[in-house]
Steps between C-alpha positions, in 0.01 A plus 500: 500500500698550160856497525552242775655237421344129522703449796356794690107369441603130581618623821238766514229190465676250689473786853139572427401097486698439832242780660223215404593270692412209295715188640425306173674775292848367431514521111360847471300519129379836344251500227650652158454673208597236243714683341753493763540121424676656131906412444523852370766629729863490305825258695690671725810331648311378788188342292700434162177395333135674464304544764159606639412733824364182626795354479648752732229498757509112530898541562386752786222219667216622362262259268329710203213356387261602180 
């Protein structure tokens, strides 16, 4: 869905895996392209440093993994 944010498909993703049901699921993990694991998005005031969309989703509870 282009031009949601990261915050919208965390949330998006965390809704759908409550609907399985899966009591061992407390660290949700998604399987990723690698190249979301790339510090190629510039500081901002909030993240004064580089940082990758992985980054983000692991702030939001959600594990990315290659």
């Amino acid at each position: 869905m282009a031009g949601k944010t990261i915050a919208y498909h965390a949330q998006t993703l965390k809704e759908r895996w409550k609907t399985l049901d899966i009591p061992y699921l407390h660290q949700p993990e998604m399987i990723s392209d690698p190249s979301i694991f790339a510090k190629t998005q510039l500081p901002t005031p909030e993240r004064p440093y580089p940082w990758s969309v992985a980054d983000e989703f692991t702030d939001k509870g959600i594990s990315p993994v290659r």
